[in-house]
N, CA and C of each residue as an Amber inpcrd file, in Angstrom:
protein
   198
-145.5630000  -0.7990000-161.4390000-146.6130000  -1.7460000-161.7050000
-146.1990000  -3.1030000-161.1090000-147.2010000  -3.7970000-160.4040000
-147.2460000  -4.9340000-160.0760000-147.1980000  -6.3450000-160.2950000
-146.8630000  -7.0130000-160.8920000-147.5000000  -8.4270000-161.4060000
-147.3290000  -9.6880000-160.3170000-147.6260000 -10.9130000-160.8530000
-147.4670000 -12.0060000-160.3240000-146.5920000 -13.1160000-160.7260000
-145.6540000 -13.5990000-160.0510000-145.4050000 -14.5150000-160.2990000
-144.5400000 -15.8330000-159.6990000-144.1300000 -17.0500000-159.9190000
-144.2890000 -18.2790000-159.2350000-142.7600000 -18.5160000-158.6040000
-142.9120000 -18.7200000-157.4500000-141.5650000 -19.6330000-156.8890000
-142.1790000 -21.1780000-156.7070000-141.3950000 -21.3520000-157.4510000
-141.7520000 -23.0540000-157.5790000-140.3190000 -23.8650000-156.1190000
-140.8830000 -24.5540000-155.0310000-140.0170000 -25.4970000-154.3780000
-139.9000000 -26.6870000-154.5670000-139.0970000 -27.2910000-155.1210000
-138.8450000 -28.5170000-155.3520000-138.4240000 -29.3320000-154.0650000
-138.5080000 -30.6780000-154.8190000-138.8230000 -31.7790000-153.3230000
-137.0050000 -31.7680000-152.8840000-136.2650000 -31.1950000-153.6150000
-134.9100000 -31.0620000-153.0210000-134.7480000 -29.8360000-152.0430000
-135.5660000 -28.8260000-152.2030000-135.4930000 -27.6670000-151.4550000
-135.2300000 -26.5910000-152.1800000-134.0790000 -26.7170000-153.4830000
-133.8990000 -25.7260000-154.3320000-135.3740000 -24.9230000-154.8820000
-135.4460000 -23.5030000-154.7320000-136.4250000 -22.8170000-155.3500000
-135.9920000 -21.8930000-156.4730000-136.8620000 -21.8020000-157.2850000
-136.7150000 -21.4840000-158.4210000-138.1420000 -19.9830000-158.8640000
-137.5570000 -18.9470000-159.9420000-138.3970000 -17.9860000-159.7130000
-138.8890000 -17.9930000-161.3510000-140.2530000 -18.0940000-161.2490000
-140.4350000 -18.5470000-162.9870000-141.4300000 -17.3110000-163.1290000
-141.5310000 -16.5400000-164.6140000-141.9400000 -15.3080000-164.7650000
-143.2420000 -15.7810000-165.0190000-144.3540000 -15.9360000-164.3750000
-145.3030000 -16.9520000-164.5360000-146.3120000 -16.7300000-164.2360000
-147.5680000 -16.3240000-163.8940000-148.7570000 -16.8500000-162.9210000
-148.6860000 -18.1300000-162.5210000-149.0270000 -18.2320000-161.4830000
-148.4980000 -19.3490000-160.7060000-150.2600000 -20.4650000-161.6490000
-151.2540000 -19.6140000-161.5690000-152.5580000 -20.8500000-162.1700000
-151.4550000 -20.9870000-163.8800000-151.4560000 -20.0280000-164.7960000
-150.8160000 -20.7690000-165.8620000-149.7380000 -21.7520000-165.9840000
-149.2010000 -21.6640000-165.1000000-147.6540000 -22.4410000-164.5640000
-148.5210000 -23.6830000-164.6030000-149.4500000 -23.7740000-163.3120000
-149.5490000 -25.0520000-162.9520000-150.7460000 -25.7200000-164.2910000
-151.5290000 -24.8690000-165.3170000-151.8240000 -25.4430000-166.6300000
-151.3620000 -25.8540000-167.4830000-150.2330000 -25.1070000-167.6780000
-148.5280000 -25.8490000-168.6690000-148.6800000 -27.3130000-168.0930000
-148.4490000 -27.3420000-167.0080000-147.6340000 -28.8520000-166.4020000
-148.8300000 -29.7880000-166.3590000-150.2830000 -29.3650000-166.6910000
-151.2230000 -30.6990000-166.7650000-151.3210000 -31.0920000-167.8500000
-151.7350000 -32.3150000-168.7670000-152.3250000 -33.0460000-169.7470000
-153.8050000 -32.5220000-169.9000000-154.4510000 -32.9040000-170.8900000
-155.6710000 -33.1260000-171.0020000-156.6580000 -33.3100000-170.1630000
-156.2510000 -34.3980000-169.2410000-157.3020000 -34.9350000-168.1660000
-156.7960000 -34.1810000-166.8250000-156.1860000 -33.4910000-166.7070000
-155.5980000 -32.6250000-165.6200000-154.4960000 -33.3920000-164.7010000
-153.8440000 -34.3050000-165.0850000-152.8040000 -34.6530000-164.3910000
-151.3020000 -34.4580000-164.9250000-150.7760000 -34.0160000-163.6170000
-149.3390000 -33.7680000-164.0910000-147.9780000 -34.4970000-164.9630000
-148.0510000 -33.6840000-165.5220000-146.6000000 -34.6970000-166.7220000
-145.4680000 -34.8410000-165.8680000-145.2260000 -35.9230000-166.3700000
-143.9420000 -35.8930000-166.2440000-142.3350000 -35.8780000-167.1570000
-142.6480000 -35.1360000-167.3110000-141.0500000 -34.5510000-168.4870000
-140.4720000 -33.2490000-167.8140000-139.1620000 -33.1410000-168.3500000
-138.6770000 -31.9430000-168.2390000-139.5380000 -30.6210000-169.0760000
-139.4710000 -28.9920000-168.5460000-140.0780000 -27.9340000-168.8050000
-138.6780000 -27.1320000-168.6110000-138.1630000 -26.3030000-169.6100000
-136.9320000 -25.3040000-169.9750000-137.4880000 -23.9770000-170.0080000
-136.2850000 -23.5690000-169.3910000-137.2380000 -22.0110000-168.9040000
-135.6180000 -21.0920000-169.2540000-136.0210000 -20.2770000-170.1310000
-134.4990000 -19.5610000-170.3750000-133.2430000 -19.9790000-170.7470000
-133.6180000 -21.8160000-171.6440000-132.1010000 -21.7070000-171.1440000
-131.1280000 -22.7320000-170.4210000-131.9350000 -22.0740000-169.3160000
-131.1180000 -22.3700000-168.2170000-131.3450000 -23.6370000-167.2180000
-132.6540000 -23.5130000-167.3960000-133.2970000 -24.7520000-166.3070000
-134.1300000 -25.7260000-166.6490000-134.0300000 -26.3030000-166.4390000
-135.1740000 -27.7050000-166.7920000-135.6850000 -28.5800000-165.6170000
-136.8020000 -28.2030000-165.2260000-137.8920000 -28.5310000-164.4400000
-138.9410000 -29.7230000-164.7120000-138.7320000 -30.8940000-163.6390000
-139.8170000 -31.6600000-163.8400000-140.5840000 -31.5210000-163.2380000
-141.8380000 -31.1930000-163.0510000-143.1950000 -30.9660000-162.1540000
-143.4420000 -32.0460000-161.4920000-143.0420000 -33.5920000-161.5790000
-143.1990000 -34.4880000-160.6700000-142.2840000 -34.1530000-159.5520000
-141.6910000 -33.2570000-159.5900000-140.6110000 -33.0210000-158.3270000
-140.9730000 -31.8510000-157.2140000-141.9410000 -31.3490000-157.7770000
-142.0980000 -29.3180000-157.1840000-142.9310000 -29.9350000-155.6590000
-142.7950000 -29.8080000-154.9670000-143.5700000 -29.4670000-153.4370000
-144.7530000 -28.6920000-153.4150000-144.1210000 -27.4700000-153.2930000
-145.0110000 -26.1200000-153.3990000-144.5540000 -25.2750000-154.6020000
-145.5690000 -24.5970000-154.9130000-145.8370000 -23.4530000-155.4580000
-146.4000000 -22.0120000-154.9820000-145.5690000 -21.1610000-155.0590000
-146.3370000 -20.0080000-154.7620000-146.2920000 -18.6590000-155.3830000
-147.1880000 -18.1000000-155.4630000-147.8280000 -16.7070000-155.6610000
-146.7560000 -15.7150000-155.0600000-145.8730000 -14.9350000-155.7450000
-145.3210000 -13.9650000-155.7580000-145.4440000 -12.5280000-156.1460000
-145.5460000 -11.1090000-155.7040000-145.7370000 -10.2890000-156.5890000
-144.4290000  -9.3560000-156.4170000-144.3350000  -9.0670000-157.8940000
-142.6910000  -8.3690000-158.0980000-143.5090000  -6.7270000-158.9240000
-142.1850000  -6.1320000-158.8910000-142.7880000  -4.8050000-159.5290000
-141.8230000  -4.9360000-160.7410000-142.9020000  -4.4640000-161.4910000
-142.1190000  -4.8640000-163.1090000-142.0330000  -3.0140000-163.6710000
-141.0340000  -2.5240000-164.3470000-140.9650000  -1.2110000-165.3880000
-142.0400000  -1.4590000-166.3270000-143.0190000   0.0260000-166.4860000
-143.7520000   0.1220000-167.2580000-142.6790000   0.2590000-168.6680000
């Protein structure tokens, strides 16, 4: 089985692989009025992501175990 999900590039170049839809990803990171926050976002743990930093985003599809 198929799914989707986001490699986020940051304005440093480092990319990052978030278990995500890339449209929910980028709804997390808006406010109310649809503009992007700026705070850190923790993902596992491990990482902490500010969305004022990401470049691109993109649409990935991985095969996941039923």
């Amino acid at each position: 089985m198929k799914t989707l999900h986001t490699r986020l590039i940051m304005d440093s170049g480092k990319e990052y692989i978030i278990e995500k839809h890339p449209e929910d990803l980028i709804a997390s990171y808006e406010n109310q009025m649809g503009v992007i926050v700026n705070k850190f976002f923790h993902y596992k743990g491990l990482i902490a992501i500010n969305p004022a930093h990401i470049s691109s985003i993109e649409g990935i599809e991985v095969e996941i175990e039923d």
